[in-house]
N, CA, C and O atoms as a GROMACS GRO file, in nm:
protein
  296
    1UNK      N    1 -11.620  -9.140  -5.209
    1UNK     CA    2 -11.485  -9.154  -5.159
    1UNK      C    3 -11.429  -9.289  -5.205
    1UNK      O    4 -11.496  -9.392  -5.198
    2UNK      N    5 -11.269  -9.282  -5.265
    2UNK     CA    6 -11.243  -9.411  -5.296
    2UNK      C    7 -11.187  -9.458  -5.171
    2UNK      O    8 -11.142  -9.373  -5.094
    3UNK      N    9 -11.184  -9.589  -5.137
    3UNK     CA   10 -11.087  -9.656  -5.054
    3UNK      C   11 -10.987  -9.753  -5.089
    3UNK      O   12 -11.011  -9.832  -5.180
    4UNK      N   13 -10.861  -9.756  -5.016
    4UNK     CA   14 -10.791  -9.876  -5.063
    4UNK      C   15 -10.742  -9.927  -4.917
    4UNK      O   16 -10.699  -9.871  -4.816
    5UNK      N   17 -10.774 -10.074  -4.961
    5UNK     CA   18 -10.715 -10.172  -4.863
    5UNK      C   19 -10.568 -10.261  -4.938
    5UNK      O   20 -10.546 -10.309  -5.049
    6UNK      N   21 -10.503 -10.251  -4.832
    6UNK     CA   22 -10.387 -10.358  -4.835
    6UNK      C   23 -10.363 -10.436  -4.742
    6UNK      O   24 -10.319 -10.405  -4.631
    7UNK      N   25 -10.400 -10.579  -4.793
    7UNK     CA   26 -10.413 -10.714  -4.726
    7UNK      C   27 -10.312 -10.796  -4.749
    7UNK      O   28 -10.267 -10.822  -4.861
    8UNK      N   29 -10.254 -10.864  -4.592
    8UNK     CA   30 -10.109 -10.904  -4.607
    8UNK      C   31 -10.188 -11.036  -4.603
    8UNK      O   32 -10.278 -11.046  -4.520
    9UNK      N   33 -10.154 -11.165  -4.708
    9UNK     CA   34 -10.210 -11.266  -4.764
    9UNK      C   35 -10.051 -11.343  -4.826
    9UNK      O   36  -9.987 -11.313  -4.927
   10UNK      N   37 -10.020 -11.450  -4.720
   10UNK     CA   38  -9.952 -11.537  -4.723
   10UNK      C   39  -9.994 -11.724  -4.807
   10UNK      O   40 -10.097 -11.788  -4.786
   11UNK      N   41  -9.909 -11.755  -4.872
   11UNK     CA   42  -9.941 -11.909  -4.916
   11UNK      C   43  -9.955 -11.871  -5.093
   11UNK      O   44  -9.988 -11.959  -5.171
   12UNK      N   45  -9.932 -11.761  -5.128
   12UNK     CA   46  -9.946 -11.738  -5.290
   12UNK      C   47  -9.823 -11.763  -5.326
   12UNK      O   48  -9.732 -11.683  -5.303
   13UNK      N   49  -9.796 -11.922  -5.414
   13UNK     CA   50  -9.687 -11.947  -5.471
   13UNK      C   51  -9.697 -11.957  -5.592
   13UNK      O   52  -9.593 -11.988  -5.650
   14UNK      N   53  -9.794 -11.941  -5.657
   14UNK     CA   54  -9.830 -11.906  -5.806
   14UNK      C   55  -9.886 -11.805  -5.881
   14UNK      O   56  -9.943 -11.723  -5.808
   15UNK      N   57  -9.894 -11.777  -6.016
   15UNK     CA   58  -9.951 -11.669  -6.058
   15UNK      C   59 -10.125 -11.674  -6.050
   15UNK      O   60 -10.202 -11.580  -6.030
   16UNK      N   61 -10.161 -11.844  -6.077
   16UNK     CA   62 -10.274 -11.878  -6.021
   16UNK      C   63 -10.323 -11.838  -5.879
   16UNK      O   64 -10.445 -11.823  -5.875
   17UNK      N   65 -10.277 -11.822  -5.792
   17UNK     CA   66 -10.292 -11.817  -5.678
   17UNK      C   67 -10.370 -11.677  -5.648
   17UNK      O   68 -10.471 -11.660  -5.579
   18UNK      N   69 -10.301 -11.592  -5.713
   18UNK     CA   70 -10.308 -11.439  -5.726
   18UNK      C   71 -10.467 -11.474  -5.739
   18UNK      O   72 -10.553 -11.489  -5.652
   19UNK      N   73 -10.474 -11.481  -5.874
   19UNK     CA   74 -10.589 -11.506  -5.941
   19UNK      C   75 -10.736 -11.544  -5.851
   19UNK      O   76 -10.847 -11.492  -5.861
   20UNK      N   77 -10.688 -11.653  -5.762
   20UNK     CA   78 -10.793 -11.719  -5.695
   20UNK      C   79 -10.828 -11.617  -5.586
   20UNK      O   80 -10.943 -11.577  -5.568
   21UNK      N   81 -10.728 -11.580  -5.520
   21UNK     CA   82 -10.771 -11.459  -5.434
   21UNK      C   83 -10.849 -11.318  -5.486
   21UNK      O   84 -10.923 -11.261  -5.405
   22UNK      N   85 -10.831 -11.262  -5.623
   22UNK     CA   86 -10.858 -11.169  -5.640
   22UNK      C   87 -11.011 -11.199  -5.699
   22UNK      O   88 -11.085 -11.102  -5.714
   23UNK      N   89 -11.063 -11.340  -5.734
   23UNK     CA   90 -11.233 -11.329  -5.848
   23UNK      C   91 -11.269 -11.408  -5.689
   23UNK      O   92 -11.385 -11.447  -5.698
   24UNK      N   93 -11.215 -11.443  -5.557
   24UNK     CA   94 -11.288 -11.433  -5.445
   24UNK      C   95 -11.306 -11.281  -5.373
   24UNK      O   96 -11.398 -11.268  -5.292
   25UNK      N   97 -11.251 -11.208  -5.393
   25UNK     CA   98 -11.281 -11.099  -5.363
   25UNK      C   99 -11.376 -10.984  -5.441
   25UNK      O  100 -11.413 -10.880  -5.386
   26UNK      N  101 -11.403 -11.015  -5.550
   26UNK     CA  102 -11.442 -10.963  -5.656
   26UNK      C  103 -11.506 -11.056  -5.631
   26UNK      O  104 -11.450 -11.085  -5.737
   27UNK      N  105 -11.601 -11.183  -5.584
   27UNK     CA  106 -11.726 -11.251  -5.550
   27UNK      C  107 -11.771 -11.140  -5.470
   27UNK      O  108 -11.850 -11.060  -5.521
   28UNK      N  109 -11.720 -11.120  -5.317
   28UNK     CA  110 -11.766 -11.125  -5.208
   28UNK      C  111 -11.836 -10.963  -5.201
   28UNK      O  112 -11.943 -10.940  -5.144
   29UNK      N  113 -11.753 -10.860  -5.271
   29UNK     CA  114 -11.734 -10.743  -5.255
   29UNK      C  115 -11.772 -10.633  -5.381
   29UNK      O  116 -11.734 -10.689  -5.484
   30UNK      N  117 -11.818 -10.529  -5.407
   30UNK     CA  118 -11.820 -10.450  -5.475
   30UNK      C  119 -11.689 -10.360  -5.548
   30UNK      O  120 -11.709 -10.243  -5.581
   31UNK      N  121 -11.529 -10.439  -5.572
   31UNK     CA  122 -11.455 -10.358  -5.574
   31UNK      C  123 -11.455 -10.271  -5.671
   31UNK      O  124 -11.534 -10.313  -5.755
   32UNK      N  125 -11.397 -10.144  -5.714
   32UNK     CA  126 -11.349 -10.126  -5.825
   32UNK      C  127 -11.211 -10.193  -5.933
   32UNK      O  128 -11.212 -10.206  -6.056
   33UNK      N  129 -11.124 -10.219  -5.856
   33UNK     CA  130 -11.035 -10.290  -5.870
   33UNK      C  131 -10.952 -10.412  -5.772
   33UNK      O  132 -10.972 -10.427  -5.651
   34UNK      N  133 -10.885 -10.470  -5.831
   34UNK     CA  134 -10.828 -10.574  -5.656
   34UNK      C  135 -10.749 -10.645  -5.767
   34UNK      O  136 -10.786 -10.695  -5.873
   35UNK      N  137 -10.567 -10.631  -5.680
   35UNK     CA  138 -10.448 -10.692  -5.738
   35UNK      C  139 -10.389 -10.753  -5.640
   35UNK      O  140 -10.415 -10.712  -5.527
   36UNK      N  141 -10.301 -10.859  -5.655
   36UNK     CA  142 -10.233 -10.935  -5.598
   36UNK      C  143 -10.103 -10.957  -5.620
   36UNK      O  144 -10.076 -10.989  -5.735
   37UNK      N  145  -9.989 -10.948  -5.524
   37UNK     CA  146  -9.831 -11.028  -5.543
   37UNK      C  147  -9.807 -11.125  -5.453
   37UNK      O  148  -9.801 -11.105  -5.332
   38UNK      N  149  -9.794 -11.236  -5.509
   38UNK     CA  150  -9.715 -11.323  -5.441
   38UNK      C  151  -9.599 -11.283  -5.420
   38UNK      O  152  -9.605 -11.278  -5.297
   39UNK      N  153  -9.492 -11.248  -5.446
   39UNK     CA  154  -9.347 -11.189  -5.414
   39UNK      C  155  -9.380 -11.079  -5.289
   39UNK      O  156  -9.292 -11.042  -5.211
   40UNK      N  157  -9.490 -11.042  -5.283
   40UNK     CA  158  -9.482 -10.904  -5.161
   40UNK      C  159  -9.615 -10.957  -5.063
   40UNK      O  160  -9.673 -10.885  -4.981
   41UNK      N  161  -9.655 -11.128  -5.097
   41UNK     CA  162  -9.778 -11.133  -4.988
   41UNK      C  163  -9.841 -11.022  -4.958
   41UNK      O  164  -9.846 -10.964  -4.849
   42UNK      N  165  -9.899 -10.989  -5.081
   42UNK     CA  166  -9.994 -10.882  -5.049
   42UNK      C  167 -10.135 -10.864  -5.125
   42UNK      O  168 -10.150 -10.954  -5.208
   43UNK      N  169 -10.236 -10.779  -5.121
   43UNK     CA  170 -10.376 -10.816  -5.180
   43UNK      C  171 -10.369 -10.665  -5.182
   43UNK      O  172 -10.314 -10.608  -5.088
   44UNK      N  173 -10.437 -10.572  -5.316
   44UNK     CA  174 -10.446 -10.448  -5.302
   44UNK      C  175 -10.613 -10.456  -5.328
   44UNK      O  176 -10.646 -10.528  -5.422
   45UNK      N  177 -10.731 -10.382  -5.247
   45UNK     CA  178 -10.839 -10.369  -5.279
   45UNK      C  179 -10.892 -10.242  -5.301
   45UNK      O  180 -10.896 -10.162  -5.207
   46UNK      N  181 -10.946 -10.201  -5.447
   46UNK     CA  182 -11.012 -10.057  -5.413
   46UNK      C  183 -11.082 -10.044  -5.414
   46UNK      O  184 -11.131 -10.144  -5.469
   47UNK      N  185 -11.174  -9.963  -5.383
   47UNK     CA  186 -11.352  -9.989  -5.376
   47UNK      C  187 -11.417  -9.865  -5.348
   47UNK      O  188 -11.352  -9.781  -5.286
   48UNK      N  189 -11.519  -9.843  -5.380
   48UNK     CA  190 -11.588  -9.702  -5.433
   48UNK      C  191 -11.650  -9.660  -5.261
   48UNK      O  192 -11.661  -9.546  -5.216
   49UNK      N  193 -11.688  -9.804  -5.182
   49UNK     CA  194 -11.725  -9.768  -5.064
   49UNK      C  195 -11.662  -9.852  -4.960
   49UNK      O  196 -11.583  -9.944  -4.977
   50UNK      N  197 -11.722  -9.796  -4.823
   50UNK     CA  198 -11.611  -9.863  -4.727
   50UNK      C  199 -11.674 -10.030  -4.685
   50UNK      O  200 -11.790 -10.069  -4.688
   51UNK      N  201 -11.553 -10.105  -4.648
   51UNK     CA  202 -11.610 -10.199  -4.642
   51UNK      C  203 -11.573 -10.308  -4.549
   51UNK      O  204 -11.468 -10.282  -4.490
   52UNK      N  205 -11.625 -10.425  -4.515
   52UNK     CA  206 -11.613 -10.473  -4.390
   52UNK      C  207 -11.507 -10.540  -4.366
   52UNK      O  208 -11.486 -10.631  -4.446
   53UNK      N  209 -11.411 -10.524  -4.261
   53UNK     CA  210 -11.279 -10.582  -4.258
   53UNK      C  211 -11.300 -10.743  -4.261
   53UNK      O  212 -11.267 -10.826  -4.346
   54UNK      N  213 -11.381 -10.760  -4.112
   54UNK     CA  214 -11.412 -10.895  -4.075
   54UNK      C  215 -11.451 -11.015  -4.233
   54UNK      O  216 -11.416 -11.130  -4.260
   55UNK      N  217 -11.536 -10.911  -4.304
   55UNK     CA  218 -11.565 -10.990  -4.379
   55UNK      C  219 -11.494 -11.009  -4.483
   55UNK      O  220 -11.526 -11.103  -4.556
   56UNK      N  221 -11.338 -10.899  -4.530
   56UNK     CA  222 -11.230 -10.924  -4.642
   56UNK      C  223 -11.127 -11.009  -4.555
   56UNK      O  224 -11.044 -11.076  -4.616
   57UNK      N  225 -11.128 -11.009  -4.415
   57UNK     CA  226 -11.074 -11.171  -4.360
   57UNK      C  227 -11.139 -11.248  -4.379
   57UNK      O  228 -11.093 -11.345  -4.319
   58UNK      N  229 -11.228 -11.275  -4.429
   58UNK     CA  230 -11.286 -11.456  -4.430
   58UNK      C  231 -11.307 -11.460  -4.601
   58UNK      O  232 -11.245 -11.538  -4.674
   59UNK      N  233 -11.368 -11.399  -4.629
   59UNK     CA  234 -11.325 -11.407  -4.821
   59UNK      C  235 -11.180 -11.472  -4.858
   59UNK      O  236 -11.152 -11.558  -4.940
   60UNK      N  237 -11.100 -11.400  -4.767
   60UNK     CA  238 -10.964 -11.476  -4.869
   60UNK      C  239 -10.934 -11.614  -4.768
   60UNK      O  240 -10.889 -11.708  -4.834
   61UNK      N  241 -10.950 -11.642  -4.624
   61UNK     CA  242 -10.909 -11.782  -4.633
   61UNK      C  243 -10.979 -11.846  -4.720
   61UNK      O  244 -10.922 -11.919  -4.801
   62UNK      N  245 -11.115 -11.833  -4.719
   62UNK     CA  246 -11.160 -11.948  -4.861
   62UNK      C  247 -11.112 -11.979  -4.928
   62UNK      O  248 -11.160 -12.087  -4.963
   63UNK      N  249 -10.990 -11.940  -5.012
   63UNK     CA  250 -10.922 -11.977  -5.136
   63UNK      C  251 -10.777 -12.085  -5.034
   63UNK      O  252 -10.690 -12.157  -5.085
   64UNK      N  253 -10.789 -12.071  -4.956
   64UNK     CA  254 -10.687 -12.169  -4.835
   64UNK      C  255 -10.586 -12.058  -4.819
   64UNK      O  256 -10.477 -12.115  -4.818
   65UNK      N  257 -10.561 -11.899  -4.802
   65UNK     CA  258 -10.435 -11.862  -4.808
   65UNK      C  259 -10.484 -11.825  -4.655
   65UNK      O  260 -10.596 -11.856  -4.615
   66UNK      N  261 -10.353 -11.732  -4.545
   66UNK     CA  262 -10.384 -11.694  -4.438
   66UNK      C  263 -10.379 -11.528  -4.474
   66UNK      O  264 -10.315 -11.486  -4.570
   67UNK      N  265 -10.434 -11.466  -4.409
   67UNK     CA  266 -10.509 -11.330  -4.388
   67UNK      C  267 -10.409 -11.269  -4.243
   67UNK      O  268 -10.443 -11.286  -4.126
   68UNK      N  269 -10.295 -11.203  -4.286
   68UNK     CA  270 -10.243 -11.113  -4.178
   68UNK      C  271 -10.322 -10.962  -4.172
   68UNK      O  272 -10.440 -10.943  -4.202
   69UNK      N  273 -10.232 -10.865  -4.127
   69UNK     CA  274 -10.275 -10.716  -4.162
   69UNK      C  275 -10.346 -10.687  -4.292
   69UNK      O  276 -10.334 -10.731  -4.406
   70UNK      N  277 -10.413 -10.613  -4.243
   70UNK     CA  278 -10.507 -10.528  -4.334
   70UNK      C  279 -10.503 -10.391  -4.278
   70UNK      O  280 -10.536 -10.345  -4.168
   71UNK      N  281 -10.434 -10.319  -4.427
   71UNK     CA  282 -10.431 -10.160  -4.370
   71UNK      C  283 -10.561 -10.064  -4.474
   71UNK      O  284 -10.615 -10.096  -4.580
   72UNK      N  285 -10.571  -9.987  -4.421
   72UNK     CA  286 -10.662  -9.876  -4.534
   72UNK      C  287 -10.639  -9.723  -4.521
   72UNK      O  288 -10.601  -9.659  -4.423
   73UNK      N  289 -10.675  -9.678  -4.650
   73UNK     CA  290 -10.673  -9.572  -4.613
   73UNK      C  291 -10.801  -9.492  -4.744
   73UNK      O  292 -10.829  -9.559  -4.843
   74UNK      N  293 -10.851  -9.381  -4.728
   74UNK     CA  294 -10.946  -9.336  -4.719
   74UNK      C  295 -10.906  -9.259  -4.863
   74UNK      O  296 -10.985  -9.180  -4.915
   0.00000   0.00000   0.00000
C-alpha cells in the first residue's frame, strides 16, 4: 500500500529550505518520494509503508522549521 502524508511545515523562506527538510526526511524515513513548498508551507511524503507520525514531527523541527498538521491518506 502506498501512503501519502501532507505536513504543514512553516519557516521555509528559501528554495534551500525545501531542500533541508526533504534529505531530513529522506534521513529519518524510508520514503519513496518527499517534496516541499515554501509558498504553500507544506511537506508532501510518500512512502511504500505506514509510518510514525510522532516521529515525521521531530525529523523536521531538526532542520529549525515548526511542524503543524499532518494529514494522510492511505
Amino acid at each position: 500500500m502506498i501512503w501519502k502524508y501532507m505536513i504543514q511545515v512553516n519557516g521555509m523562506m528559501f528554495g534551500m529550505y525545501e531542500s533541508h527538510v526533504n534529505n531530513a526526511i529522506r534521513k529519518a524515513f524510508p520514503v519513496k518520494k518527499v517534496t516541499s513548498s515554501r509558498s504553500k508551507n507544506k511537506t508532501t511524503v510518500i512512502a511504500e509503508t505506514k509510518l510514525d507520525e510522532d516521529a515525521l514531527c521531530s525529523a523536521t523541527p531538526a532542520t529549525g522549521y515548526d511542524v503543524g498538521e499532518i494529514r494522510k491518506e492511505p
